[in-house]
C-alpha positions as CSV (number, residue, x, y, z in Angstrom):
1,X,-36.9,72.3,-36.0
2,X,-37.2,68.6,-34.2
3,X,-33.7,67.3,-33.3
4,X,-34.1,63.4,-33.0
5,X,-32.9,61.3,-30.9
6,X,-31.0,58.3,-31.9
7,X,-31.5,55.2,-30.7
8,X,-29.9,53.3,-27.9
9,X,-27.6,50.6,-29.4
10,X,-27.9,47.3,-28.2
11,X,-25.0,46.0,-26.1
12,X,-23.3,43.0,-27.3
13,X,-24.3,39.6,-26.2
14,X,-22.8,36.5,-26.8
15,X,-24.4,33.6,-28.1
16,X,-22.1,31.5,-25.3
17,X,-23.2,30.7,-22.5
18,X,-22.3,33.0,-19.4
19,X,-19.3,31.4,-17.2
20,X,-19.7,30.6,-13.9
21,X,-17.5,31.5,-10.9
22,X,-18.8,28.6,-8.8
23,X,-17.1,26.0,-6.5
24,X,-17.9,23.1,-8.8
25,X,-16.2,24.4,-11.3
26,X,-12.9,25.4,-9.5
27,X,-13.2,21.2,-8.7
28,X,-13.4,20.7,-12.3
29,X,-10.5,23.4,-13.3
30,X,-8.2,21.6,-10.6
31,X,-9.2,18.0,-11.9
32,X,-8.3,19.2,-15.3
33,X,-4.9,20.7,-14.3
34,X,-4.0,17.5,-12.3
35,X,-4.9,15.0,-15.2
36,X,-2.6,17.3,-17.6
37,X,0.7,16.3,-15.7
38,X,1.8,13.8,-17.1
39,X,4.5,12.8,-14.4
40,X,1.2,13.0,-11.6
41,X,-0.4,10.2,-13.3
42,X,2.9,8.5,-13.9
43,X,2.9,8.9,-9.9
44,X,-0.5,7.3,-9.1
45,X,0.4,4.5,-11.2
46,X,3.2,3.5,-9.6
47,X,1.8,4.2,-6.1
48,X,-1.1,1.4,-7.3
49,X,1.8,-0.7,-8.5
50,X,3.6,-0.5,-5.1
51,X,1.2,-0.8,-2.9
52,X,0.2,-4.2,-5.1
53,X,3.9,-5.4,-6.2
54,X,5.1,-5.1,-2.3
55,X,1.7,-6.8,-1.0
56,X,2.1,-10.1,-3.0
57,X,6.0,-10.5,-2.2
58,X,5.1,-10.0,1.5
59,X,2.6,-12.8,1.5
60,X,5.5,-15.1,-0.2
61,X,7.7,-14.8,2.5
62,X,8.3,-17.2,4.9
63,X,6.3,-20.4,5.4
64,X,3.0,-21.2,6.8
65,X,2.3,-21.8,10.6
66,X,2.9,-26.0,11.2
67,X,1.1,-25.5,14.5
68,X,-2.1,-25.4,13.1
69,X,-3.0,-29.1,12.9
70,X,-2.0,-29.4,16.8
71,X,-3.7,-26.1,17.9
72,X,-7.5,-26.4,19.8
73,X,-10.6,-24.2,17.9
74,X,-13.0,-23.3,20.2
75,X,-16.5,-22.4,19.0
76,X,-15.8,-19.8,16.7
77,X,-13.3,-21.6,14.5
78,X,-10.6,-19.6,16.5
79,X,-7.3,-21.2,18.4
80,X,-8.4,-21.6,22.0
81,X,-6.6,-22.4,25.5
82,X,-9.0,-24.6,27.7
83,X,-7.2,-26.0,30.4
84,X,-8.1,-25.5,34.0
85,X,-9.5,-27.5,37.8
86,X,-12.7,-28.9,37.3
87,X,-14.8,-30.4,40.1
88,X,-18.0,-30.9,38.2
89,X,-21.5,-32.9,38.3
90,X,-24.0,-33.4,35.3
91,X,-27.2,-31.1,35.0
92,X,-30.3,-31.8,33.0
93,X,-32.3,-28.9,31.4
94,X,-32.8,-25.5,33.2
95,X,-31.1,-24.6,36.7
96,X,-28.5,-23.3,38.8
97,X,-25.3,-23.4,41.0
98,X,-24.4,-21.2,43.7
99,X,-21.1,-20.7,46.1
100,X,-19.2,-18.2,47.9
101,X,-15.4,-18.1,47.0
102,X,-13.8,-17.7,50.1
103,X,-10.6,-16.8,49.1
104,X,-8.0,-16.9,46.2
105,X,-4.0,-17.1,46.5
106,X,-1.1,-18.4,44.5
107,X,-1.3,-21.9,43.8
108,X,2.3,-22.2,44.9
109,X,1.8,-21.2,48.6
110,X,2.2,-17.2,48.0
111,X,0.2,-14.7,49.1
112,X,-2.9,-13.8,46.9
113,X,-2.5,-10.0,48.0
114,X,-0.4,-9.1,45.2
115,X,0.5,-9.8,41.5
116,X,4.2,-10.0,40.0
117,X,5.4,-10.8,36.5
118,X,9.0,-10.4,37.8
119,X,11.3,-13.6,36.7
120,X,13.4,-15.0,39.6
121,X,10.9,-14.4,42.1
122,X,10.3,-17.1,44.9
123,X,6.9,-15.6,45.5
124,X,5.3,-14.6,42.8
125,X,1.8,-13.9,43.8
126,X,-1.1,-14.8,41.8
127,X,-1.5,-13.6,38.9
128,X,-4.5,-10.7,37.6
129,X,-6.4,-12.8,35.5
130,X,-6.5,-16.1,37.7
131,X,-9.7,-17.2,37.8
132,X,-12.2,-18.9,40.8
133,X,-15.6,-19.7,39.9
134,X,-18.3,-21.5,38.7
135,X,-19.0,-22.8,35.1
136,X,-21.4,-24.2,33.2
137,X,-19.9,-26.3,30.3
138,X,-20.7,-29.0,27.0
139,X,-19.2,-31.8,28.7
140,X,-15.3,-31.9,29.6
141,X,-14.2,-32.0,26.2
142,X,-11.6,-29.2,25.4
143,X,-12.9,-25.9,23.2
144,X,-16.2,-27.1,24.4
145,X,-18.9,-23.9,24.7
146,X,-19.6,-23.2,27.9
147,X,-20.5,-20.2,30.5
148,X,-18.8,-19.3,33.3
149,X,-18.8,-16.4,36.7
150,X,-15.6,-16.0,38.2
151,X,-13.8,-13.8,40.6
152,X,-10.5,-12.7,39.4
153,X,-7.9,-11.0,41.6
154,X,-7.0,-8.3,39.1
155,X,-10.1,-7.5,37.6
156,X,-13.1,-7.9,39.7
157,X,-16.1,-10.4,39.1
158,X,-16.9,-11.2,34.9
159,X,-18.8,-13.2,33.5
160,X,-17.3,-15.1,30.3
161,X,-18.4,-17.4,27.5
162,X,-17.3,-19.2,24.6
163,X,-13.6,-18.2,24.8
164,X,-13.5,-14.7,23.2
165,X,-16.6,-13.1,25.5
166,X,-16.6,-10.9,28.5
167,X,-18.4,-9.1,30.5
168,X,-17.7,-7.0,33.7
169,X,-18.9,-7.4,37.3
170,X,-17.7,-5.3,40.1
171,X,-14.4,-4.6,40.4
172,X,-14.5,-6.8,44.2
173,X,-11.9,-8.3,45.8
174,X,-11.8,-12.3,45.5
175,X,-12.4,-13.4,48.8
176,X,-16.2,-14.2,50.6
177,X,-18.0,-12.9,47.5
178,X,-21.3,-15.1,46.5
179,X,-21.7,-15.7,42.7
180,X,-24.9,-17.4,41.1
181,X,-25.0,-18.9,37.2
182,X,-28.7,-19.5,36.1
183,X,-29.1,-21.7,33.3
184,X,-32.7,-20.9,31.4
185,X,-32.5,-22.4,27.7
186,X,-29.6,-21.1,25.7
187,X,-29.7,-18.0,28.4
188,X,-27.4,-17.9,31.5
189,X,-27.5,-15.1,33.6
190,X,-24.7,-14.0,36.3
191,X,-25.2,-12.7,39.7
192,X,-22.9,-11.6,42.2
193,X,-23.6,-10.8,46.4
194,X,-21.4,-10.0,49.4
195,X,-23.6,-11.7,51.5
196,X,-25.7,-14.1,49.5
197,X,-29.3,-12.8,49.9
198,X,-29.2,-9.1,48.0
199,X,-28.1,-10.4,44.5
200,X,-27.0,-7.8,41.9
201,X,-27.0,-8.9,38.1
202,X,-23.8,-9.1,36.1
203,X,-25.1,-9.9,32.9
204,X,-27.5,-12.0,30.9
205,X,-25.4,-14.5,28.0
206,X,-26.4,-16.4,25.1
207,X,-24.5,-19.6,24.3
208,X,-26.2,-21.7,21.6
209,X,-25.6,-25.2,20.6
210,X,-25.2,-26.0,24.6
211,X,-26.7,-29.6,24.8
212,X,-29.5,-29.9,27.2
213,X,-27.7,-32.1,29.7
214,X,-23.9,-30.2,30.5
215,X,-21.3,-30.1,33.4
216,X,-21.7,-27.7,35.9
217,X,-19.4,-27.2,39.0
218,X,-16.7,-25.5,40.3
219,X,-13.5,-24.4,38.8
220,X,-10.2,-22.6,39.0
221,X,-7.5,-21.9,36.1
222,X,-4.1,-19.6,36.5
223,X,-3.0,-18.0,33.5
224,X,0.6,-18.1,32.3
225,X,2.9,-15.5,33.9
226,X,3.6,-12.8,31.2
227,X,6.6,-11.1,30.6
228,X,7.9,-8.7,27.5
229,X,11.3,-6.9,26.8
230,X,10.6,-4.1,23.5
231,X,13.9,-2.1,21.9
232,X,14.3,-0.4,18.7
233,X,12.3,-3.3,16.1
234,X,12.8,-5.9,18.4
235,X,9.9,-7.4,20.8
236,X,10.9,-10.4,23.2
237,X,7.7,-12.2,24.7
238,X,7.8,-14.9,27.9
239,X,5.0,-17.3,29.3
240,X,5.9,-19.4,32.2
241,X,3.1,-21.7,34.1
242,X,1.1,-20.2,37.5
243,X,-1.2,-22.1,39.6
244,X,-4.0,-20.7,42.2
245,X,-5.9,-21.9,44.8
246,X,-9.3,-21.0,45.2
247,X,-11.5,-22.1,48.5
248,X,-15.4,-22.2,48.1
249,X,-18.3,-22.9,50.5
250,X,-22.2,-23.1,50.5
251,X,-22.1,-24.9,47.2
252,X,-25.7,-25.3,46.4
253,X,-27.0,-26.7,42.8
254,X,-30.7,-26.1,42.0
255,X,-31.8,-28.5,39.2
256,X,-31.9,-32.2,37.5
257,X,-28.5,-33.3,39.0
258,X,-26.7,-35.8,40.9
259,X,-25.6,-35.8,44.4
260,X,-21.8,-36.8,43.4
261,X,-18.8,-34.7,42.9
262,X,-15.8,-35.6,40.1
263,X,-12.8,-33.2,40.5
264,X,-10.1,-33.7,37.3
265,X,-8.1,-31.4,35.6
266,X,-9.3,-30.1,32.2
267,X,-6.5,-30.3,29.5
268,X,-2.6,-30.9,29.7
269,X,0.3,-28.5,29.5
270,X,2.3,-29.1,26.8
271,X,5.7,-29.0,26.9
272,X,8.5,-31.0,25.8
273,X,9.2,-34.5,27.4
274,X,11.5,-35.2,29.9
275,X,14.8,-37.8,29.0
276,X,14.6,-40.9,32.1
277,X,18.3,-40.4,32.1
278,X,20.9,-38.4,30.3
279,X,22.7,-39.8,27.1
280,X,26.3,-40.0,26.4
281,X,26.9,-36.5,24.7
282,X,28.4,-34.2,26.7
283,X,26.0,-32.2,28.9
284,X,25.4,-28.7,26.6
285,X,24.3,-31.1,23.9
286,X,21.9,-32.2,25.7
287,X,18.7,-30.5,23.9
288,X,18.9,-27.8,27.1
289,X,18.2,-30.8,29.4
290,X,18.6,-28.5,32.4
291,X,16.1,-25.9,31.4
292,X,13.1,-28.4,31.1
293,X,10.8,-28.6,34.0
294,X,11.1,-31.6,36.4
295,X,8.3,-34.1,35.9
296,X,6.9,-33.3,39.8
297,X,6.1,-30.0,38.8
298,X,4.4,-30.8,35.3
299,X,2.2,-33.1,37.3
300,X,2.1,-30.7,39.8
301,X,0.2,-28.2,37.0
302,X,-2.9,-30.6,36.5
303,X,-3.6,-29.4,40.4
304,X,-5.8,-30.8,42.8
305,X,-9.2,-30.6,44.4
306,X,-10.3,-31.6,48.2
307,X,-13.3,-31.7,50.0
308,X,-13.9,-30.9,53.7
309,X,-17.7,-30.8,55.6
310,X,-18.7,-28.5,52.3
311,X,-15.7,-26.6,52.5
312,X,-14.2,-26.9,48.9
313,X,-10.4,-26.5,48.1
314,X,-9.3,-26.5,44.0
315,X,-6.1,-25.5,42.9
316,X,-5.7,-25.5,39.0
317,X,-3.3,-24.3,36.2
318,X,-4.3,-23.0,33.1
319,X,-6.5,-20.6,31.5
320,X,-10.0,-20.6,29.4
321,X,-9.5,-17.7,27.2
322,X,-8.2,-16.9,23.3
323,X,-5.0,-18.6,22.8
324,X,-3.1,-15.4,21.5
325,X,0.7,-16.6,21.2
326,X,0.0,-19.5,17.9
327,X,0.3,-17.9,14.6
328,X,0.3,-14.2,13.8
329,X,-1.5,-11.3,12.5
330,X,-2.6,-12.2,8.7
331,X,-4.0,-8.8,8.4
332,X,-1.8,-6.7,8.1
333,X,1.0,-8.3,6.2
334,X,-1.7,-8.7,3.5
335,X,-1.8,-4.8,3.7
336,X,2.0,-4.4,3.2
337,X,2.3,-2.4,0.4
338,X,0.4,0.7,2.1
339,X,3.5,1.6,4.0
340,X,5.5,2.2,1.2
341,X,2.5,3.4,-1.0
342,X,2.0,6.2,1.8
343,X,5.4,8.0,0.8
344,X,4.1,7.5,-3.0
345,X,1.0,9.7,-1.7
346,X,2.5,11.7,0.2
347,X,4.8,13.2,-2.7
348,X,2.0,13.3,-4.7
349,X,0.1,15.4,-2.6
350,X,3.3,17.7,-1.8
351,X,3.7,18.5,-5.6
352,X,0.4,19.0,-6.1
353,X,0.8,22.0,-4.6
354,X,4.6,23.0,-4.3
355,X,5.4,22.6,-8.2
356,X,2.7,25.9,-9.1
357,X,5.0,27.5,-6.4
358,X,7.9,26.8,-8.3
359,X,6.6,27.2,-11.6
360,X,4.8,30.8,-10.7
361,X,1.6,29.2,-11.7
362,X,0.1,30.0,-8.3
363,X,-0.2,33.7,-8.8
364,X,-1.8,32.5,-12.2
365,X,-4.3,30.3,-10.3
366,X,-5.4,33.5,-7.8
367,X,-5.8,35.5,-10.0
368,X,-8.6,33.2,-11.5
369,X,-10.2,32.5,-8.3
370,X,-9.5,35.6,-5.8
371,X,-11.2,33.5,-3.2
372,X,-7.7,32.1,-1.8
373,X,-8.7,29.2,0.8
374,X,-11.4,27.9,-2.0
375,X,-8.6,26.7,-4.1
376,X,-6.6,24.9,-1.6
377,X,-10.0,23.5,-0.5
378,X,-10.5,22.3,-4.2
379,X,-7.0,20.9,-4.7
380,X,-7.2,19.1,-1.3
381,X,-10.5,17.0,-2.8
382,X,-9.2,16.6,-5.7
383,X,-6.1,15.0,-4.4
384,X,-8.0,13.4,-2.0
385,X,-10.7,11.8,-4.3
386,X,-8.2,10.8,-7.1
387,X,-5.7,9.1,-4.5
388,X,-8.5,7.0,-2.7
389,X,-10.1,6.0,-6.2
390,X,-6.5,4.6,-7.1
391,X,-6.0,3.0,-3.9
392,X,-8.8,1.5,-3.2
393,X,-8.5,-0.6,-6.2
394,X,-4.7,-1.3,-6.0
395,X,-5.5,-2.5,-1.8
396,X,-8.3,-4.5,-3.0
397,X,-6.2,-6.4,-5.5
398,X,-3.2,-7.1,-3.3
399,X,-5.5,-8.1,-0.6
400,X,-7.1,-10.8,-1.9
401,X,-4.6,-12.2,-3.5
402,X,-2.4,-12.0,-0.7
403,X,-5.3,-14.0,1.4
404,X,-5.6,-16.7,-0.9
405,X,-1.4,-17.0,-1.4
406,X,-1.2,-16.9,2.1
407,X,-3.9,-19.7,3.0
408,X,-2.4,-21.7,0.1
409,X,1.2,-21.3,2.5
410,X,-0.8,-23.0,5.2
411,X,-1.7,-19.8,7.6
412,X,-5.4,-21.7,8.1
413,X,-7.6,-21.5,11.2
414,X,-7.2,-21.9,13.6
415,X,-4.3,-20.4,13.4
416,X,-4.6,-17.5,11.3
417,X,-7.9,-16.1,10.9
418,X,-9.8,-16.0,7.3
419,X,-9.9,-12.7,6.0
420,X,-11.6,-11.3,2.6
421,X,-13.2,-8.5,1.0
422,X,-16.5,-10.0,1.8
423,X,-15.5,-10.2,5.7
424,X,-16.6,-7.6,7.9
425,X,-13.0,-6.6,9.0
426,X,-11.0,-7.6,5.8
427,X,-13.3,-5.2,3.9
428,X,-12.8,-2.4,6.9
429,X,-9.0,-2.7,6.7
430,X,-9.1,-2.5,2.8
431,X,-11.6,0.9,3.1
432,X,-10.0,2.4,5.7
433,X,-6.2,2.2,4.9
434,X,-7.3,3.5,0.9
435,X,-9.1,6.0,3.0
436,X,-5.8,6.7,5.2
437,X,-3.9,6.9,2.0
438,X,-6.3,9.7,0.5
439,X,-5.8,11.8,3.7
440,X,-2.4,11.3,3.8
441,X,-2.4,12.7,0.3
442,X,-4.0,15.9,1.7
443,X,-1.7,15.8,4.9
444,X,1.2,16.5,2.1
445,X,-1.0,19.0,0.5
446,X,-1.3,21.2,3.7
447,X,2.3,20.8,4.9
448,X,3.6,21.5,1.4
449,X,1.2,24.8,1.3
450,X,2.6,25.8,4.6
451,X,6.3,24.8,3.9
452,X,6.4,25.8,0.1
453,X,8.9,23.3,-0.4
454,X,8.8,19.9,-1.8
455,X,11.7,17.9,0.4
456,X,11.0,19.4,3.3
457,X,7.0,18.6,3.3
458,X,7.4,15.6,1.5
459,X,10.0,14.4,4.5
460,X,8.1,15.8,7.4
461,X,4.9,13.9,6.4
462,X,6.7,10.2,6.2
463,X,8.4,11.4,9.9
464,X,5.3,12.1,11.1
465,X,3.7,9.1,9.8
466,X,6.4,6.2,10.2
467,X,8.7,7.7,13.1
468,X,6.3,6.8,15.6
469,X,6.2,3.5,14.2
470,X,10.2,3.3,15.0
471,X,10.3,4.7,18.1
472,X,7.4,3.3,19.8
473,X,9.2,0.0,20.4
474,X,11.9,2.2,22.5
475,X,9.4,4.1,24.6
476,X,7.7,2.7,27.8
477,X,4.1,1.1,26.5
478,X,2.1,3.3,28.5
479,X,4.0,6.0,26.0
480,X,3.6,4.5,23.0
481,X,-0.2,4.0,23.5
482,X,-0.7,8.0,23.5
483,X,1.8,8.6,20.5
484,X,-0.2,6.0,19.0
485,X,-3.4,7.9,20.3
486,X,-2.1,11.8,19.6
487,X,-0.4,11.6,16.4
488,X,-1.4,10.8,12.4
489,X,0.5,7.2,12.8
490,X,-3.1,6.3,14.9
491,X,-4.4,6.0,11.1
492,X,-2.8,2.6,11.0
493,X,-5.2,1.1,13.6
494,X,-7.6,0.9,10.5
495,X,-5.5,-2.3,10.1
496,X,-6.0,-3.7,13.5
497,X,-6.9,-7.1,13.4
498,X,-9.5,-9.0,15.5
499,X,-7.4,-11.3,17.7
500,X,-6.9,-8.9,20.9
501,X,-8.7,-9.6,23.6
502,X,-8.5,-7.9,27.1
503,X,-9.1,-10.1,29.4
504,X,-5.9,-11.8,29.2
505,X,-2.2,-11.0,30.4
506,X,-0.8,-9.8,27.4
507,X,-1.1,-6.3,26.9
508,X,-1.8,-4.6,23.4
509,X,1.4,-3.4,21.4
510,X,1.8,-1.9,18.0
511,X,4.5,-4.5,17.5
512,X,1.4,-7.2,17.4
513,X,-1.0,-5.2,15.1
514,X,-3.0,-4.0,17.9
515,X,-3.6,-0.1,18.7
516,X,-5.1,1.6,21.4
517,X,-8.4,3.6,19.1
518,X,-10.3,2.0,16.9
519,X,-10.3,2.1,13.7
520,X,-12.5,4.6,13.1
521,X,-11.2,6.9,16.1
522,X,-7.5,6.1,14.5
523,X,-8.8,7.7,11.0
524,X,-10.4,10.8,12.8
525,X,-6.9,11.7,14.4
526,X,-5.3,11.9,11.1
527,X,-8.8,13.6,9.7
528,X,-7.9,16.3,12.6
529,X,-4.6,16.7,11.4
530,X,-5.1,17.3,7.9
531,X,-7.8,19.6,8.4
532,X,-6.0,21.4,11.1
533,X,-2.8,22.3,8.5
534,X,-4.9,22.7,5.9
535,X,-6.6,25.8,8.0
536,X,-3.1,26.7,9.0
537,X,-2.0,26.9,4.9
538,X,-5.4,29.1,3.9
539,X,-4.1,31.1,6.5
540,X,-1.2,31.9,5.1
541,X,-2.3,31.9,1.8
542,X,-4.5,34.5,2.9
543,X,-2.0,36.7,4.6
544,X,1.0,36.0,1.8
545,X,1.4,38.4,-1.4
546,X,1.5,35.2,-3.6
């Protein structure tokens, strides 16, 4: 008898598709879950309207700068300080002037061996960024283009065009050192020697729009003595006048040029005028008639120039260089509404995480994806993709309308700088601070994965972000340059405007939009936070029952 052998049945299959475990899709499940709060998107909203609302009333406030009509643009549209000793001759076409500075000191009869910013003191010294050198220049109109090679007693040999440009010598002492300015087209080139036969090359310049026939001589300018007091929000800022005296010999000028020498003083300070006589009020009403400057030394500031069997003695006032104390930093105050968008964020980026926590759904959410640091990885782009593509809109908006308020207010060049979403750095500030926004987001992600509770991550992440703004201004500077370098707060130097410059006495400060990284380095020490506490919460997550 033949026993037969049934068949084998055919599984089941199902006419679905199969699902799919992979990383794109844990993305999408997160998306999906974040878009079905209701009170998360009720969040984002409000964090777009913030960020917007608090943007345009900052760029109402207050009025516009009235200095702008009396403040001189130099080449680049910028405010300017040109003031300074100029013993000068005309030069046609190609060629160049040589001299050996001899020494530098403090216009004043100090020594030149050391600098002091200290008010009160009889002797001063000269000041770092004094200046002794030769210069080739449009003419001796003021914010004229022009190139220069100096010796400075602070900062070595540099070779400086146009105001805003710098370049750096050797770090040499101001006294017998030979400097040589070639002039070939728009091209100057700088050398510097210690004994005037072995030259060594500073730096080749480009100033265009120089006419063909210019002034070239000998100058020497003293910047104003700096001094700053910072507390808790406050910052107080001092200039008073300096004057140097720089000594040159073996002044030789190769070229299309005349054999005579005119020494006058470039520019005027301005300060207030001085009464002949005092008026009948009693003397405290006097408009502080005893704290103007006595009309000896204001014409003692246009300084002087001498010349003895080729021995050359100018002592000036004065600087050529950005003129960083008119107006203020337009930037930033049309990026207001970040500061208080970032808390917005922040909270957003907490509950993200913390309310599955407190709802249970987490355990929920594991047991979907057993790959534990995958979802936080997942929740942190999604929270970081959604909050830079509402940011970046909301930023955008209040920017330029900010801009356009705040030039209609009268902060106009030169000033204020013109800034936009199609300039360079109004369309980096607006970027970066929607892309510091996104990771802030994430910061609040991490913490609140690490904390597991809403008020405490939520509040740690603003402290971290905003307390070093606070206590910066009590801290020495050199301190609050590495808090500003070390911790997330270095995010806001994605805001940094483009109106520090180095080469002058004025230091950079927080309190005046300026930050020690740049942008891009101030975004990667955030980046390194977030990703370092969001490794520090998979971690956990890993090692955690829930």
């Amino acid at each position: 008898m033949r026993t037969e052998t049934p068949p084998t049945p055919t599984p089941y299959r199902s006419s679905l598709p199969p699902g799919r475990d992979g990383f794109l899709q844990l993305l999408r499940a997160e998306l999906t879950k974040f878009r079905s709060v209701r009170r998360w998107l009720i969040g984002l909203a409000a964090a777009a309207l913030v960020s917007v609302t608090l943007t345009m009333l900052a760029s109402n406030s207050g009025p516009g700068n009235n200095q702008a009509p009396d403040a001189l643009a130099g080449p680049g549209g910028g405010a300017v300080q040109d003031r300074f000793r100029f013993v000068h001759q005309p030069l046609t076409g190609d060629g160049e002037i040589v001299a050996r500075v001899v020494s530098m000191a403090d216009g004043s009869g100090g020594s030149g061996e050391r600098e002091s910013t200290v008010p009160g003191d009889e002797d001063h010294g000269i000041v770092a960024w004094a200046k002794a050198g030769v210069l080739i220049k449009d003419g001796t109109k003021q914010g004229s283009r022009y190139a220069a090679l100096m010796v400075t007693p602070g900062h070595g040999v540099r070779l400086q065009h146009n105001y805003t440009e710098d370049l750096a010598g050797s770090d040499a002492a101001p006294k017998n050192r030979w400097l040589k300015l070639v002039r070939k087209g728009t091209g100057f080139t700088g050398y510097e020697s210690a004994d005037g036969s072995d030259w060594t090359k500073v730096g080749t310049v480009t100033v265009a729009g120089l006419p063909r026939t210019a002034e070239v001589g000998l100058f020497v300018a003293s910047s104003d003595r700096y001094t700053v007091e910072r507390s808790f929000g406050t910052l107080s800022e001092g200039v008073g006048p300096s004057k140097a005296t720089g000594v040159f010999d073996h002044v030789t000028l190769n070229g299309a040029a005349s054999d005579a020498w005119t020494g006058e003083p470039i520019g005027e300070l301005s300060l207030p005028k001085v009464p002949d006589r005092p008026d009948d009020r009693p003397l405290d009403e006097q408009e502080n008639r005893e704290e103007l400057p006595p009309r000896q030394e204001i014409e003692d500031l246009k300084g002087s120039d001498r010349e003895s069997g080729g021995v050359f003695t100018v002592t000036g006032s004065g600087d050529i260089a950005p003129d960083a104390f008119v107006g203020g930093d337009n930037l930033t105050q049309g990026l207001a509404g970040s500061w208080v968008a970032l808390m917005v964020f922040a909270a957003l980026g907490t509950l993200f995480i913390t309310s599955e926590y407190r709802r249970g759904m987490i355990r929920t959410t594991l047991t979907a994806t057993p790959r534990r640091g995958r979802v936080l990885v997942a929740k942190a782009l999604v929270i970081g993709a959604v909050s830079f593509a509402v940011a970046l809109p909301a930023t955008a908006l209040g920017f330029a309308w900010a801009q356009q308020r705040m030039q209609d207010h009268g902060y106009v060049p030169p000033v204020y700088l013109e800034y936009s979403l199609a300039h360079g750095t109004g369309l980096r500030a607006v970027i970066g601070t929607s892309a510091m926004l996104a990771l802030v987001a994430v910061l609040a992600l991490a913490a609140g994965a690490v904390l597991r509770h809403s008020a405490g991550a939520i509040t740690g992440v603003i402290l971290l972000m905003l307390a070093p703004l606070i206590l910066g201004g009590a801290l020495p500077l050199g301190a609050t340059q590495w808090l500003f370098r070390l911790t997330p707060v270095a995010a806001f130097s994605v805001q940094r405007s483009g109106m520090y410059y180095p080469q002058m006495e004025r230091p950079c400060m927080p309190e005046n939009a300026c930050y020690p990284l740049a942008p891009a380095g101030g975004l990667g020490v955030l980046l390194l936070w977030a990703a370092a506490l969001l490794a520090l919460a998979v971690w956990r997550l890993r090692k955690s029952d829930v």
